[in-house]
C-alpha positions as CSV (number, residue, x, y, z in Angstrom):
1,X,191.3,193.1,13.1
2,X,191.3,195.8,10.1
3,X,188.8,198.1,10.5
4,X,186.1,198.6,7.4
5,X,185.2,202.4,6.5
6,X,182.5,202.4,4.3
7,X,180.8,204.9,2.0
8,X,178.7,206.9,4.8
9,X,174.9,208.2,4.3
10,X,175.7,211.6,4.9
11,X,171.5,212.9,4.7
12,X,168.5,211.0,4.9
13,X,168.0,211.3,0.8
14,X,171.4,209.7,-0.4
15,X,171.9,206.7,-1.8
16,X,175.0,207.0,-3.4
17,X,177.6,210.1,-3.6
18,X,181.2,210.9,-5.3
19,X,184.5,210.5,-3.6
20,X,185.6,213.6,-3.9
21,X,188.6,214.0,-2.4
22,X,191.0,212.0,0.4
23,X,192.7,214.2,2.5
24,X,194.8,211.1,4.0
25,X,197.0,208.4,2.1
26,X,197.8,205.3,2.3
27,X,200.5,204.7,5.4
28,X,198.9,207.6,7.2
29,X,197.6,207.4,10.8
30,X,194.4,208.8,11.9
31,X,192.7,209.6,15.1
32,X,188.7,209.8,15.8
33,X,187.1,212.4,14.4
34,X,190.1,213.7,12.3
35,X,188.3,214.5,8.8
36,X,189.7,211.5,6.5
37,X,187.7,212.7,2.9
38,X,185.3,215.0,1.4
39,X,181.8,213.6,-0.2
40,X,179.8,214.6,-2.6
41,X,176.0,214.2,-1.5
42,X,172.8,214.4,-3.3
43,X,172.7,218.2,-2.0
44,X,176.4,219.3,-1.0
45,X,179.6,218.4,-1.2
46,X,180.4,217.3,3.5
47,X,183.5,216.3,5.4
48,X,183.8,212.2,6.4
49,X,185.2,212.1,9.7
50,X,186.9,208.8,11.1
51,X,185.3,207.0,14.0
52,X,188.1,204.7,14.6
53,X,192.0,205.5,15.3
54,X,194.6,203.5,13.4
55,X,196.7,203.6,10.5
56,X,195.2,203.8,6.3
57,X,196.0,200.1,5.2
58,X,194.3,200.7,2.0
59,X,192.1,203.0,0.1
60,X,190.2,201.1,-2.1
61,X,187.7,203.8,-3.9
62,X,190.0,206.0,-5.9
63,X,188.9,209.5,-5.5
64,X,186.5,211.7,-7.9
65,X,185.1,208.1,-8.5
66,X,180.9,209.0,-8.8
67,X,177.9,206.9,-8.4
68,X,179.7,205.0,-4.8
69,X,176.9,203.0,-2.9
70,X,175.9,203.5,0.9
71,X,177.7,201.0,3.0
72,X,180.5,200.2,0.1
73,X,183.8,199.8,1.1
74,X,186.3,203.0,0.4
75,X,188.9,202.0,2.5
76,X,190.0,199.7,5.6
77,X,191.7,201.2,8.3
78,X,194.4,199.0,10.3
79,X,194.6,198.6,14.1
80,X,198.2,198.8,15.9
81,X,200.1,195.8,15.0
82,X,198.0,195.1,12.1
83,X,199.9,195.4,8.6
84,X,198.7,195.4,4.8
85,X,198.5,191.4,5.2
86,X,195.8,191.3,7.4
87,X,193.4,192.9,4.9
88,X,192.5,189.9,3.1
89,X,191.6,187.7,6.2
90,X,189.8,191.3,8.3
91,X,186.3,188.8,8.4
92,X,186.0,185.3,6.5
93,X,183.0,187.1,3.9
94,X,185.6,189.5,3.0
95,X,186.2,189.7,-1.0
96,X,190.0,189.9,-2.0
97,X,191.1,193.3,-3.3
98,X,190.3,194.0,-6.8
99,X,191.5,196.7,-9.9
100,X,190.0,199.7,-10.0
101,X,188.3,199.2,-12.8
102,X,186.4,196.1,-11.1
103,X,186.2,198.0,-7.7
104,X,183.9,200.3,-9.8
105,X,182.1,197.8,-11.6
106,X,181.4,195.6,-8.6
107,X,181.6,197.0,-5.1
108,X,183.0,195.0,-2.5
109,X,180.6,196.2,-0.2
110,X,177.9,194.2,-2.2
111,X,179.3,190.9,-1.5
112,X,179.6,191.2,2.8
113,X,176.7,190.3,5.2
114,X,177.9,192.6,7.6
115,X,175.4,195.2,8.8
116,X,175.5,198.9,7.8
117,X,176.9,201.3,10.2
118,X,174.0,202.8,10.8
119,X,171.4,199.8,10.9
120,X,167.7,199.8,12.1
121,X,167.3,198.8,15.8
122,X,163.4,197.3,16.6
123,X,161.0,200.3,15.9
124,X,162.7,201.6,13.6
125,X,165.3,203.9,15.5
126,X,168.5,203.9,13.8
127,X,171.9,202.5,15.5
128,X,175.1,204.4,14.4
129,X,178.0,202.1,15.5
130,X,181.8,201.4,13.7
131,X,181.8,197.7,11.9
132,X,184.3,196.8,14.9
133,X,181.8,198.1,17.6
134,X,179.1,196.0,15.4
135,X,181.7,193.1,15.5
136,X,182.6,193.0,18.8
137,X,178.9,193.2,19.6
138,X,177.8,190.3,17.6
139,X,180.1,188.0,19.1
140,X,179.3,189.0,22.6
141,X,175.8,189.1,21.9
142,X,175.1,192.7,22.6
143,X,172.5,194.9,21.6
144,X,173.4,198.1,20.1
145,X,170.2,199.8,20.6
146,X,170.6,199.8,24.4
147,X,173.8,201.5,24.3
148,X,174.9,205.2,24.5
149,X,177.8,206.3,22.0
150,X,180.2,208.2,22.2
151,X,181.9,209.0,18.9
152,X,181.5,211.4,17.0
153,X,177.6,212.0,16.6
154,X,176.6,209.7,19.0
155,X,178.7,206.6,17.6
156,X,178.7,203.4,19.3
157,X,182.8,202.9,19.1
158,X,185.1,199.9,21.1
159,X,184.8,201.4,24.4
160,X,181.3,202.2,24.9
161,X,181.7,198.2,24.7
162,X,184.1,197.7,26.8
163,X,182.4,196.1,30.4
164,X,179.2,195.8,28.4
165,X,177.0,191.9,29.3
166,X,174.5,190.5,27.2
167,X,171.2,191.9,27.6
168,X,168.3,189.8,26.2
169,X,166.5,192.0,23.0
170,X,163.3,193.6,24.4
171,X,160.1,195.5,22.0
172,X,160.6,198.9,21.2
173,X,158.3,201.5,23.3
174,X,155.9,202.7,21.3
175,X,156.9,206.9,21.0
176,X,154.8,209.7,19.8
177,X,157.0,212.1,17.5
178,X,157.6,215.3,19.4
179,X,156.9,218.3,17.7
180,X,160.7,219.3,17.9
181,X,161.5,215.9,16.1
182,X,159.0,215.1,13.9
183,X,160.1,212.7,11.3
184,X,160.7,212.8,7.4
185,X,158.8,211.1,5.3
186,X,160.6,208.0,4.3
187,X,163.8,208.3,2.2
188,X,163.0,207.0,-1.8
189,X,164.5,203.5,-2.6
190,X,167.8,202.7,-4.3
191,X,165.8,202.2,-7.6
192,X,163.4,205.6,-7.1
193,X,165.7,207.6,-8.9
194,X,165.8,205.2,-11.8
195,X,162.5,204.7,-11.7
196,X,161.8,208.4,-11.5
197,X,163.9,209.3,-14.4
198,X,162.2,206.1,-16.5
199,X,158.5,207.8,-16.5
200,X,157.7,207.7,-20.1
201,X,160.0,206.7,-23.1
202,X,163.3,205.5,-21.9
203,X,166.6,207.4,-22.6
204,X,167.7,205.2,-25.9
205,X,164.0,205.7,-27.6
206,X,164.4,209.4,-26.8
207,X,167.7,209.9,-28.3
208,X,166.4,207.7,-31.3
209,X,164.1,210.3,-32.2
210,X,166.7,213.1,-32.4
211,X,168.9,211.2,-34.6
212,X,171.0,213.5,-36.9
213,X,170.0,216.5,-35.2
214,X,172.7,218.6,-32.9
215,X,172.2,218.7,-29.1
216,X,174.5,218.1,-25.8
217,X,174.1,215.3,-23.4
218,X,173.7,216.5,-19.6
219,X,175.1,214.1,-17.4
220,X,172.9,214.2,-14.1
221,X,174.3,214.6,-11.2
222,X,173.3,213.5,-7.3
223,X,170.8,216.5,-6.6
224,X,169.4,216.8,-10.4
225,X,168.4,212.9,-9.7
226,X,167.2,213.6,-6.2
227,X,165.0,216.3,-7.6
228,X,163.5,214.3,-10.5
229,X,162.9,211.6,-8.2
230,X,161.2,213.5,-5.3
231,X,158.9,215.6,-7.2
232,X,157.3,213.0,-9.8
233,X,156.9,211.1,-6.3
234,X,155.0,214.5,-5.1
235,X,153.0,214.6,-8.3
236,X,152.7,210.9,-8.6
237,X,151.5,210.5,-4.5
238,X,150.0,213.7,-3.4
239,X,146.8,215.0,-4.0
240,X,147.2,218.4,-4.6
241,X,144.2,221.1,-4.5
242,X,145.2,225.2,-5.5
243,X,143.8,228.5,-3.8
244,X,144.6,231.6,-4.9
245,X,144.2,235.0,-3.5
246,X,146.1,238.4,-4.0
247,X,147.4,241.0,-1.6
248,X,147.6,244.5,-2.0
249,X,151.1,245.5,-0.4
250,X,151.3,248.7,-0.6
251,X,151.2,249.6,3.2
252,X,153.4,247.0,3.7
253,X,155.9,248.7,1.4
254,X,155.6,251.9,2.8
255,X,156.3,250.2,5.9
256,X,159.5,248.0,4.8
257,X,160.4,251.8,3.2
258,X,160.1,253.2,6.8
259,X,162.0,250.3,8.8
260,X,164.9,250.4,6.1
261,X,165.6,253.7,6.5
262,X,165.8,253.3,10.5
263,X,168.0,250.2,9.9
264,X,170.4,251.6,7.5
265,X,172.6,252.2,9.9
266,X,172.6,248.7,11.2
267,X,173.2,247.9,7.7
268,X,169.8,245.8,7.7
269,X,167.9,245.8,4.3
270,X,164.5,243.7,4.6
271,X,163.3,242.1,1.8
272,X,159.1,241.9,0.6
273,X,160.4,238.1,0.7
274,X,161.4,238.6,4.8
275,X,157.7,239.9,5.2
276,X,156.6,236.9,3.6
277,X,158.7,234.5,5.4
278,X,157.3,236.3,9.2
279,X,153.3,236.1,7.7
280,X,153.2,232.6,7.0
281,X,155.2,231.9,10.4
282,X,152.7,233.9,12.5
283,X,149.8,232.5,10.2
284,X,151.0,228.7,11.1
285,X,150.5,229.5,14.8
286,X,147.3,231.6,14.2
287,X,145.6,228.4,12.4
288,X,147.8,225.2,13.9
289,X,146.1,222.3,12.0
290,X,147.3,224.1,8.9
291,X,151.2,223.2,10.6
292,X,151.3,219.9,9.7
293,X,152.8,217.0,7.5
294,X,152.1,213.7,6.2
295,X,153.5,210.5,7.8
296,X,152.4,207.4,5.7
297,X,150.3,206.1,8.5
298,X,149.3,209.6,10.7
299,X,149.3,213.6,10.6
300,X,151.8,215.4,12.6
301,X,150.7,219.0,14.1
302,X,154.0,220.3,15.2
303,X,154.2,223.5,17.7
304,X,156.4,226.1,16.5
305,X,156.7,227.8,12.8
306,X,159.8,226.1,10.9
307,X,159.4,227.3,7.0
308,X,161.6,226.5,4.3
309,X,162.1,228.8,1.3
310,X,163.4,227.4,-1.8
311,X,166.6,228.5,-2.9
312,X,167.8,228.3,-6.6
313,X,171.3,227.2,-7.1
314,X,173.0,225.9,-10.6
315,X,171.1,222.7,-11.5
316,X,168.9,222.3,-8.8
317,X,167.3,223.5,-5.5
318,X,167.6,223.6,-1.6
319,X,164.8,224.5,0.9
320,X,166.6,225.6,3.9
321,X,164.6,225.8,7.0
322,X,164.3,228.7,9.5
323,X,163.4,227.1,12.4
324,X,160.9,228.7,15.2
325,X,160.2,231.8,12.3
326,X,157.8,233.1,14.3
327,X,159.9,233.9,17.5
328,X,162.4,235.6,15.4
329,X,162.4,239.5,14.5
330,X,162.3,240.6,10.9
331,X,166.1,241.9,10.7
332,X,166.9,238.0,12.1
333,X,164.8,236.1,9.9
334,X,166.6,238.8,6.9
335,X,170.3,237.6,7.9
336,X,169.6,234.0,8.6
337,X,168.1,233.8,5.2
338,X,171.1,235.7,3.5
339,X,173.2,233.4,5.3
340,X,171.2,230.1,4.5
341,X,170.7,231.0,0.7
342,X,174.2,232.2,0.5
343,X,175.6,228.9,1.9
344,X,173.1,226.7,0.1
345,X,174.4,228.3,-3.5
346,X,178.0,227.1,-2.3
347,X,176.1,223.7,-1.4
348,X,177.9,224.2,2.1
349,X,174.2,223.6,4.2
350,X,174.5,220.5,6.6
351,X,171.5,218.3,6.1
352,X,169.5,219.8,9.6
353,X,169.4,222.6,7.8
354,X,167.5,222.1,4.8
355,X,165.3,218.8,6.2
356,X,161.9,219.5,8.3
357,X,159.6,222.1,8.6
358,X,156.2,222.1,7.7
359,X,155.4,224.6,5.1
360,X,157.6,226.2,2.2
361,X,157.7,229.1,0.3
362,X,158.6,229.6,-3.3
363,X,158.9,232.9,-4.4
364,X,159.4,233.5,-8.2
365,X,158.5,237.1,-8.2
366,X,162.2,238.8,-8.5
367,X,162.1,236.9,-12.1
368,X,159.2,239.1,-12.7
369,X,156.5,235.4,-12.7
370,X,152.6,237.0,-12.4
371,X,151.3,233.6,-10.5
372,X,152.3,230.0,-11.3
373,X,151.6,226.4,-8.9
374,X,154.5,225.0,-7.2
375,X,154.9,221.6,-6.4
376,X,154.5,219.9,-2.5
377,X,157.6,219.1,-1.0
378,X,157.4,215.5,1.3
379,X,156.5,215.4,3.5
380,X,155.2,218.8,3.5
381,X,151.5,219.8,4.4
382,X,151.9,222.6,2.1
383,X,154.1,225.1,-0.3
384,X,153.1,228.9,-0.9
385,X,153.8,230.1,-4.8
386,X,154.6,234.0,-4.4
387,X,154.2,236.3,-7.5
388,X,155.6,239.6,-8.4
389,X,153.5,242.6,-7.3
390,X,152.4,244.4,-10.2
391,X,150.5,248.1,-10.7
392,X,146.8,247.1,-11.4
393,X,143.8,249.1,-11.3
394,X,141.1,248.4,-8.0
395,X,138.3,249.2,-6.8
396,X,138.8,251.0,-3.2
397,X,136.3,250.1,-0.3
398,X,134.2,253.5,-0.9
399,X,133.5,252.1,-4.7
400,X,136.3,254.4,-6.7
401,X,139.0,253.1,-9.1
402,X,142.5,253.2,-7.8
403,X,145.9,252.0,-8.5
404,X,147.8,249.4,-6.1
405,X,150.0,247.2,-6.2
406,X,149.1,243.4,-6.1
407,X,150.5,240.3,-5.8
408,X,149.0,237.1,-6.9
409,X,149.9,234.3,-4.2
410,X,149.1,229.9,-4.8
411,X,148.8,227.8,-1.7
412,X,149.4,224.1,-2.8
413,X,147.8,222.3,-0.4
414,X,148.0,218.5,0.3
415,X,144.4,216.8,1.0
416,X,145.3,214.1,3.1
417,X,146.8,217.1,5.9
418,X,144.5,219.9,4.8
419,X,141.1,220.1,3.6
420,X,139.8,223.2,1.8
421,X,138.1,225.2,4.2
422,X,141.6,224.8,6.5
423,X,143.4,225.6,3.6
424,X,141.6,228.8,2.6
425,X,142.0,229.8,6.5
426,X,145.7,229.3,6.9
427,X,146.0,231.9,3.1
428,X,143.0,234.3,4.6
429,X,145.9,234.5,7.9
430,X,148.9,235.3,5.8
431,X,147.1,238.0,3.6
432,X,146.0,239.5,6.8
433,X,149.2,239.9,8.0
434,X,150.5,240.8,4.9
435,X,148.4,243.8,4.4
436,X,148.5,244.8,8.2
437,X,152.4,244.5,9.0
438,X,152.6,246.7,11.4
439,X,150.4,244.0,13.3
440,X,153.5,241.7,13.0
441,X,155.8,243.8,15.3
442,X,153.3,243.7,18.2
């Protein structure tokens, strides 16, 4: 029976992406895991690997085609012996091929009953599994969730079926999130975007009121929408509070001066922004309630430091995560993060690394920004704004007026994880380290 491929959900957040490119044709044959197209996501632009081995029947979404659905039919792949005419009767709900035009206007995928590839098992754990694993399952009466895959990712494919008996459906354990694993906050909703971008006046009333003057249309694209939609959900859902607090840094740039001369010959050049990305690490193990996130119905502690720092890249933003920060020396932590932000402005990151963590850091001094509030991050306990550290006048601890250099940090917190006194704890811990670095190295 012709095999369904369907428009994958290659990260947690997407909802729908852009055929890029198909790097098979129609008449080709394909093996598991051979790399069949490249996808545009909400946040980069990944490889679509096949699960299934046959032959491309038919491509049915024409690439550079935008705005394709999860779970809508791109293509079918046929089985040996199958040919082109057993496409129209691969399942009785099947919809006959359409045009392009009405491929793009009405997905096929929208008409089938047929679950998604990568459906919810009870408690919530997702199955991955190819529409002829789901098949073969339904009419043998299996249940995917008690069987191990192995395709690519952990796939359920034919022959992890093959010998399988019915097994009668049993209640999830109840599991406590491990500290390794702890879980997102729940992807928005197909109409989150919409609704996102809808706040206020709707697009036609707003472009009513510039009639007859001059201006350029923006098209958005799959991470401009993701961002509108996730932060007026932050604003909209979190209750933020703000502390602020400065930091004098000049021992710690004496000290940075120091290490970068010793390193030079490594070629290793830390940042103030590598400093900053070790003191809040060490700071979330110093004050562990402060290392947490918000999960609808509970708080998650987790056990080591992962912080994300926000990356600017042309029309939007990633937050890739450097996992266990605190474990890691300062001329690691300096080429991971070279490596992350350098990748992430490609939009080459794979979706582990720029999801999790507990705590980010957005650092707006290099564009010369005194102090400003960022914005919480879901399902983030908290984000730190960083400043630029400016020559100001200060009075020293024996009463005289002197000149340092400070820097004006924000610490956005979210009430539900972290009340004010935590809050002001978790700061007091990173200025500490901040203005002791040697400290940092023991």
């Amino acid at each position: 029976m012709p095999v369904e491929i369907l428009m994958p959900a290659l990260s947690p957040t997407m909802e729908e992406g852009t055929l890029a490119k198909w790097l098979v044709k129609e008449g080709d044959s394909v093996t598991s895991g051979q790399v069949i197209a490249e996808i545009e996501t909400d946040k980069a632009t990944m490889e679509f690997e096949a699960v299934d081995e046959g032959t491309v029947g038919k491509i049915v979404i024409a690439e550079g085609t935008e705005g394709v659905k999860v779970n809508t039919l791109i293509a079918v792949l046929l089985e040996e012996g199958e040919s082109a005419a057993d496409i129209g009767t691969a399942k009785p709900a099947a919809t006959p091929a359409r045009t392009e035009a009405a491929t793009a206007e009405a997905p096929l995928a929208a008409a089938r009953a047929t679950p998604a590839p990568a459906a919810a098992a009870p408690g919530g754990t997702r199955v991955f599994a190819t529409p002829l694993a789901r098949r073969i399952a339904a009419e043998k009466g299996l249940d995917l969730s008690t069987i191990a895959g192995s395709g690519p990712h952990g796939r359920i494919v034919k022959a992890d079926l093959e010998g399988a008996t019915t097994a009668p459906r049993s209640a999830a354990p109840a599991t406590t999130a491990s500290a390794g694993s702890a879980p997102m906050a729940p992807a928005p909703t197909a109409a989150a975007p919409k609704a996102a971008l809808a706040t206020g006046a709707d697009a036609n009333t707003v472009m009513k009121m510039f009639e007859g003057r001059a201006f350029d249309e923006v098209k958005l694209d799959g991470m401009r929408k993701t961002v509108a939609a996730r932060l007026t959900e932050a604003k909209q859902t979190i209750p933020h509070f703000y502390l602020r607090r400065s930091v004098q840094l000049d021992a710690l740039m004496a000290f940075r001066a120091q290490l970068n001369g010793q390193l030079e010959s490594r070629g290793v050049k830390l940042s103030v922004n590598d400093f900053i990305i070790k003191a809040c690490a060490m700071a979330l193990q110093k004050v562990p309630d402060a290392n947490a996130v918000w999960a609808a119905d509970r708080i998650l502690r987790l056990k080591p430091s992962d912080v994300a720092v926000a990356v600017a890249i042309d029309g939007g933003l990633f937050t890739p995560v450097l996992k266990d920060a605190h474990h890691k020396s300062l001329s690691a932590l300096s080429a991971e993060m070279k490596d992350l932000a350098a990748r992430a402005r490609a939009r080459k990151l794979a979706p582990h690394e720029y999801l999790g963590g507990s705590f980010a850091i957005s650092n707006l001094g290099m564009y010369g920004i005194e102090n400003f509030d960022a914005v919480i991050n879901p399902p983030h306990g908290s984000i730190l704004a960083v400043g630029a550290g400016i020559k100001q006048p200060v009075v020293k601890p024996d009463g005289t007026i002197g000149v340092a250099t400070v820097m004006s940090m924000t610490l956005s917190v979210d009430h539900r994880v972290i009340d004010g006194a935590l809050g002001a704890d978790f700061l007091a811990a990173i200025i500490e380290n901040l203005e002791n670095p040697m400290a940092m190295l023991a």
